[in-house]
C-alpha positions as CSV (number, residue, x, y, z in Angstrom):
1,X,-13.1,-11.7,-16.9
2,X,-10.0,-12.6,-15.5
3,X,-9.5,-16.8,-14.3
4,X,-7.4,-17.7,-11.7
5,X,-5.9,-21.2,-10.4
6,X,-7.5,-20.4,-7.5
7,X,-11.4,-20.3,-6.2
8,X,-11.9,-16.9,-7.7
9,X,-12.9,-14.7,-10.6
10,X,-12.0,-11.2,-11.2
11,X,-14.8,-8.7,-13.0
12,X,-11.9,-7.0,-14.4
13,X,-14.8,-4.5,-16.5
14,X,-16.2,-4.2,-13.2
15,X,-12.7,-3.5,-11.0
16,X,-12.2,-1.0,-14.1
17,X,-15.4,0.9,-13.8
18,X,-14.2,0.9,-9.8
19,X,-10.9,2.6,-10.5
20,X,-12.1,5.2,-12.3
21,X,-14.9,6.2,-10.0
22,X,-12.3,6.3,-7.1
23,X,-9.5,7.9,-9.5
24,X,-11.9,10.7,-11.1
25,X,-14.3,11.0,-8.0
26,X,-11.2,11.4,-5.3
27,X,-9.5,14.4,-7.4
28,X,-12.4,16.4,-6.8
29,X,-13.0,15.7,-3.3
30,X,-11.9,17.5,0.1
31,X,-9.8,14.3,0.7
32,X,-8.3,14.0,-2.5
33,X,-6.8,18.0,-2.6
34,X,-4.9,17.0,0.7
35,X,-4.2,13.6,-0.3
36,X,-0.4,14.2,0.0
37,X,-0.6,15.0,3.9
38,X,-1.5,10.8,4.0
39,X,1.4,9.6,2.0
40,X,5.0,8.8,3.7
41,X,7.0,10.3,0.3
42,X,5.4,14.2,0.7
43,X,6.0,13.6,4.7
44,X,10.1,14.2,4.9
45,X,12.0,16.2,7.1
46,X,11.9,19.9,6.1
47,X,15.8,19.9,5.6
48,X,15.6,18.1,2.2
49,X,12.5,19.8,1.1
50,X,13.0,23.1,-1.7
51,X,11.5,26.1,0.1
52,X,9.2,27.3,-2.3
53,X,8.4,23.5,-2.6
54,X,8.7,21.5,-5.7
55,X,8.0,18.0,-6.5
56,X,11.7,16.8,-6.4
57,X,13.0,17.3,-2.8
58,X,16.0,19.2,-2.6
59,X,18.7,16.7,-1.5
60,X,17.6,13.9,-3.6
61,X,20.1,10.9,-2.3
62,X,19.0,12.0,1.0
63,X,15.1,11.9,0.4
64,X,16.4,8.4,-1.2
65,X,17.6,6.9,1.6
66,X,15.0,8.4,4.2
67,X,12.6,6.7,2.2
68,X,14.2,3.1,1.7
69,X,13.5,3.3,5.2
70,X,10.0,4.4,5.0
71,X,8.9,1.5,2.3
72,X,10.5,-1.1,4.3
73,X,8.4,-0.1,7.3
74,X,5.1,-0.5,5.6
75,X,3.3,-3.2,7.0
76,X,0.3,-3.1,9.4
77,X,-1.6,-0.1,8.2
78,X,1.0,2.2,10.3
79,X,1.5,4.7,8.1
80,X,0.4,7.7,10.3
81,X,2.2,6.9,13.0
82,X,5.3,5.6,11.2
83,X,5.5,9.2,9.5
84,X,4.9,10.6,12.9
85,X,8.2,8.3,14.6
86,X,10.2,9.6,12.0
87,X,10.1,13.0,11.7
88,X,10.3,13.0,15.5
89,X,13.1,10.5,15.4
90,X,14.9,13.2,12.7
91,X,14.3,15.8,15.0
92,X,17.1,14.2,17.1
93,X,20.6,14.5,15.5
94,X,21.9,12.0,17.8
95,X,19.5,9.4,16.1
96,X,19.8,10.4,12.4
97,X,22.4,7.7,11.5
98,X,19.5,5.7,11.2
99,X,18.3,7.1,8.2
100,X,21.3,6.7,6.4
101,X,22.1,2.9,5.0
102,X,26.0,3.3,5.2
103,X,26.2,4.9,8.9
104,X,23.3,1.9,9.9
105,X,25.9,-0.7,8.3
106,X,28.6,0.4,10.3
107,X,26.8,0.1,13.7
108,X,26.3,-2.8,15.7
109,X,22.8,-4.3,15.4
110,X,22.3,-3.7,19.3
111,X,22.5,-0.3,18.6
112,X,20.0,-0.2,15.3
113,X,17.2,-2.0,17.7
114,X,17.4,0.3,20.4
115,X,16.6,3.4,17.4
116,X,13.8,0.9,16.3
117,X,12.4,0.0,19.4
118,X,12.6,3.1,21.3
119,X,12.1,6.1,18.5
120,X,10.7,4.5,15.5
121,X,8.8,2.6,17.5
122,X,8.7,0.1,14.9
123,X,10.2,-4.0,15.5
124,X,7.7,-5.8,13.5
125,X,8.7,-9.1,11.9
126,X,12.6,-8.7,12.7
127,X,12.6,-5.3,11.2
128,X,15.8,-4.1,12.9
129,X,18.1,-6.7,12.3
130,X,16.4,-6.9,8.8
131,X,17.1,-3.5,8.5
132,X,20.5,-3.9,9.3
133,X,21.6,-6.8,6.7
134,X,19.7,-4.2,4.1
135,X,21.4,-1.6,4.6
136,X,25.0,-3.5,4.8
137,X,23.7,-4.7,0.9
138,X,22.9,-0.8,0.4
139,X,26.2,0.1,1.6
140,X,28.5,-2.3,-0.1
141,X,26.4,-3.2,-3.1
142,X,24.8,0.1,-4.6
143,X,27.6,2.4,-2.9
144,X,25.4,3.6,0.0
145,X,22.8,4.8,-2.7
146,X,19.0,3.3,-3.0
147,X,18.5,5.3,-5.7
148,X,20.6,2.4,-7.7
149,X,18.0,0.0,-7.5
150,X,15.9,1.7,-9.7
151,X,17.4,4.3,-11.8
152,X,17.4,3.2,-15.9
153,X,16.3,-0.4,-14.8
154,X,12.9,-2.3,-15.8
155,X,9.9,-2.5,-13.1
156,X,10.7,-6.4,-13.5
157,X,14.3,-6.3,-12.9
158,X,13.8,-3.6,-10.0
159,X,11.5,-5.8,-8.0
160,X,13.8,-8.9,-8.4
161,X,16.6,-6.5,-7.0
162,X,14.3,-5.2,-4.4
163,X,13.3,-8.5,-3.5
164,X,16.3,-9.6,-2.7
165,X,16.8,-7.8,0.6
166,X,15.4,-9.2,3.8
167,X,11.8,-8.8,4.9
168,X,10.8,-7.4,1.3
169,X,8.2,-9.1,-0.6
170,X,6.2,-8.1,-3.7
171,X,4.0,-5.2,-2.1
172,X,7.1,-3.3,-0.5
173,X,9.0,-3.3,-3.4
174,X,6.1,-1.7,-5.9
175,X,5.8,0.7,-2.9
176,X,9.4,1.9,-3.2
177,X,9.0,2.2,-7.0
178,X,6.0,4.8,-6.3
179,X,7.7,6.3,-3.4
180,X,11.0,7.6,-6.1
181,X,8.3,7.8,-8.6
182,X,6.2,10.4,-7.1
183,X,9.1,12.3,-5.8
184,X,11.2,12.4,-8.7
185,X,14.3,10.9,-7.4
186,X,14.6,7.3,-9.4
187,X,12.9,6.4,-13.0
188,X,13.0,3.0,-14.3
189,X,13.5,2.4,-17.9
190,X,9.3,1.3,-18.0
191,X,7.7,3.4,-15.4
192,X,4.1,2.7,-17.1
193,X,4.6,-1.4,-15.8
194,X,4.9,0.1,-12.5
195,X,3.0,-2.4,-9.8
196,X,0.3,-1.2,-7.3
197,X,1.2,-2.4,-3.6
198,X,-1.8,-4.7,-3.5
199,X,-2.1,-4.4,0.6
200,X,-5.1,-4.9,2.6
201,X,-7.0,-2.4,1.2
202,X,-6.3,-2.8,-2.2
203,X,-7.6,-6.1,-2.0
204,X,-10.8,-5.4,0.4
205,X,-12.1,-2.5,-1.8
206,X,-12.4,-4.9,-5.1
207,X,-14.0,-7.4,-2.8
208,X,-16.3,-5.0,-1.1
209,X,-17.6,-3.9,-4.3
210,X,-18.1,-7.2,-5.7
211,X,-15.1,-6.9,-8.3
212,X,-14.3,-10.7,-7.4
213,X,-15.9,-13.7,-6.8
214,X,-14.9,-16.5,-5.0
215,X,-16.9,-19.7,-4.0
216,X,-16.6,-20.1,-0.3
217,X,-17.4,-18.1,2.2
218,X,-13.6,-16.4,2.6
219,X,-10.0,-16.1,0.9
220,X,-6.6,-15.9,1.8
221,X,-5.4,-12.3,1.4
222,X,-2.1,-13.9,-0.4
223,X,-3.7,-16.0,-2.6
224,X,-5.7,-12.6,-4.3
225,X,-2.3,-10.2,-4.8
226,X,-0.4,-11.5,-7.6
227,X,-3.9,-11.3,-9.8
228,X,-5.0,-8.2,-8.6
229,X,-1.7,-6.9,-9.4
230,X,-1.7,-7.8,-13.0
231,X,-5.3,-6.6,-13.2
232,X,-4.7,-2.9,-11.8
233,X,-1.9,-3.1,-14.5
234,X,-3.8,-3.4,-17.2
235,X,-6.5,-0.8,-16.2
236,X,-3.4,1.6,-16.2
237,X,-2.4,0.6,-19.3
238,X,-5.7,0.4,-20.7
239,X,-7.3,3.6,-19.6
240,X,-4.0,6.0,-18.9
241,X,-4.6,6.1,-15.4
242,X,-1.3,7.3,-13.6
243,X,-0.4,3.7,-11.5
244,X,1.0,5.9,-8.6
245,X,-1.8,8.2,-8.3
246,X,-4.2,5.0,-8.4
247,X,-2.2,3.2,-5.6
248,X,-2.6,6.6,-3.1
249,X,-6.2,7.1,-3.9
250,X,-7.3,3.4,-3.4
251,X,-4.9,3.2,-0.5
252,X,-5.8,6.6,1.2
253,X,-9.9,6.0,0.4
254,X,-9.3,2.2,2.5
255,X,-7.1,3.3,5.2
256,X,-8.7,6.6,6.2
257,X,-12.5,5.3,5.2
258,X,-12.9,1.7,5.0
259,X,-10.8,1.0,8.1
260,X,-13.3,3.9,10.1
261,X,-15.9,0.6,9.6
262,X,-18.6,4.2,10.1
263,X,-20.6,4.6,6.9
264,X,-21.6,8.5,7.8
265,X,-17.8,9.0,7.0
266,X,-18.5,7.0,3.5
267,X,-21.4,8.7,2.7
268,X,-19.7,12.1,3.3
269,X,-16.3,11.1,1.4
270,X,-15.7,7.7,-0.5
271,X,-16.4,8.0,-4.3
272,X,-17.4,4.1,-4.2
273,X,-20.3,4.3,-1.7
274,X,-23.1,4.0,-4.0
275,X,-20.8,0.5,-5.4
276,X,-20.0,-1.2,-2.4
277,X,-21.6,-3.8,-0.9
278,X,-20.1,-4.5,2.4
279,X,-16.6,-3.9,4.7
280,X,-15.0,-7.7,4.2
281,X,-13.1,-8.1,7.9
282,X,-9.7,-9.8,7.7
283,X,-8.8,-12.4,10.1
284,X,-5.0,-11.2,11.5
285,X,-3.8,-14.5,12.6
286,X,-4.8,-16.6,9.4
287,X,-4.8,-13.7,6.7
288,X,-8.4,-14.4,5.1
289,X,-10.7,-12.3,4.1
290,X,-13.7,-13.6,5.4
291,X,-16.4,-12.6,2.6
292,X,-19.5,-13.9,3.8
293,X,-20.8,-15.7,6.7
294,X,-23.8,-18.5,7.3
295,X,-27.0,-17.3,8.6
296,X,-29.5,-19.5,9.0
297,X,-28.2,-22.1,6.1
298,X,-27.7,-18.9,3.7
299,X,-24.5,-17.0,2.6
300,X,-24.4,-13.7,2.9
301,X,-22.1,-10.6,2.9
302,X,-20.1,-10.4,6.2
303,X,-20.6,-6.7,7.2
304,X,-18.7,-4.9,10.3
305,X,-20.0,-1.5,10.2
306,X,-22.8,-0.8,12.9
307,X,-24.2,2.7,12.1
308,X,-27.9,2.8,11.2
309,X,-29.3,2.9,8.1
310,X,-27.0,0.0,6.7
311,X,-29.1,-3.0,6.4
312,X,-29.5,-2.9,3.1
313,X,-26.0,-3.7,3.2
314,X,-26.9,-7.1,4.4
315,X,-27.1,-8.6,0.5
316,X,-28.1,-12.5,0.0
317,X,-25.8,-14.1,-2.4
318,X,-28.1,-16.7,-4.4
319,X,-26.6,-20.0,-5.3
320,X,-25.1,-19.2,-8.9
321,X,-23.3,-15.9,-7.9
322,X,-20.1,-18.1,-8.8
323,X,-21.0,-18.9,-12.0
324,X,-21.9,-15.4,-13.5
């Protein structure tokens, strides 16, 4: 078992067991055969695509800079809809520019937040004038090439690179690792230390199935990701599971099942129903995941989902659930 500095344990045999239920249970589901139509990297504008299609788009600097874009837009569970804004936003060849770092560096700013704001519908957290600064660094730095930032470097020296840029943290910048990974367009030197984007769902499904412990009644979100990284890390390296693969699967089963909060929809699809315990609800405005909730002087599993045939789902923790 895994010991943090912080008020938590992680069951890493148990988060193990997990992965591979998801991983080998997903393949051979109805979800998992169309898992690609969920994921921003197999989403791109049909003019870089091969026609038969193959795994490496046909314009591959292109498909690079398209998706520097994507990654930095992942925040907020907008996936969908941020796939959606863009291919529409392509559509237009007035607005392209925008997908290309060294035409976005030679606009003014004004003009870069209008595209966001207005097309790709997307301003979060100073994103435009973020995107901006980036794609000046892109420009000037990497000679308007993303793929740079990856190509014959470690995972470790990637991410610092990566992290460099404004508005990227940790979980973007494993993202845009898998993005080039899974379209064949970048290869670090070590692509088996590749990093799982530990985002909301990657940490809620190890808490809902009672991979970690932690002795109060919630957790910051932040406080869980730069464990939870090195543990999925070492169940890839431990069991050969493909890190990319795992990071889709875990991310597609939270974000199109977990976030439905309707256990018919489990029942029919997740791999992990017969393991999980309950949906842990985030709190937005503080970032914890609020585990369990006082009832009546006990602790027990805070649950969101309201369909019947779920109370077993209401579980008592007894007292020494910590010290297991």
């Amino acid at each position: 078992m895994c010991k943090s500095k912080s008020s938590f344990k992680i069951n890493q045999k148990k988060l193990e067991e997990i992965c591979l239920m998801a991983y080998n249970g997903f393949l051979h589901s109805p979800m998992g055969k169309g898992i690609r139509q969920f994921l921003p990297e197999f989403n791109l504008p049909p003019e870089l695509e091969n026609d038969p299609w193959t795994e490496e788009p046909q314009d591959s600097l292109k498909t690079a800079r398209f998706l520097f874009l994507m990654a930095s837009m992942e925040r907020r569970s907008q996936s969908n809809q941020n796939i959606k804004n863009a291919l529409k936003t392509w559509e237009n060849p007035r607005l392209r520019w925008i997908f290309d770092q060294g035409e976005v560096a030679r606009r003014e700013p004004d003009e870069v937040f209008e595209v966001c704001k207005n097309s790709l519908k997307y301003t979060l957290s100073k994103f435009p004038l973020n995107y901006h600064f980036n794609s000046k660094v892109i420009s000037s730095a990497y000679g308007n090439d993303p793929r740079k930032l990856i190509e014959g470097k470690t995972v470790s020296k990637a991410k610092s690179e990566i992290e460099s840029f404004k508005g990227i943290g940790t979980g973007i910048s494993n993202l845009f690792i898998h993005y080039y990974l899974n379209r064949r367009i970048a290869f670090p030197s070590d692509p088996e230390n590749a990093l799982l984007k530990v985002d909301i769902h990657k940490t809620r499904i190890p808490l809902n199935t009672d991979c970690v412990y932690i002795d109060q009644v919630s957790i910051r979100r932040d406080s869980l990701v730069q464990d939870l990284e090195i543990a999925y890390l070492d169940i890839c390296l431990g069991t050969g599971i493909n890190a990319s693969l795992l990071d889709s699967i875990l991310w597609v089963i939270g974000s199109e099942g977990c976030s439905r909060k309707d256990y018919r929809h489990c029942n029919a699809h997740c791999p992990l129903v017969e393991k999980c315990e309950s949906y842990v609800p985030e709190d937005r405005e503080t970032g914890e995941m609020l585990v369990y909730t006082e009832i009546d002087g006990r602790k027990v599993r805070s649950d969101l989902r309201k369909n019947r045939g779920q109370e077993s789902f209401l579980k008592v923790i007894l007292p020494d659930q910590f010290s297991r």
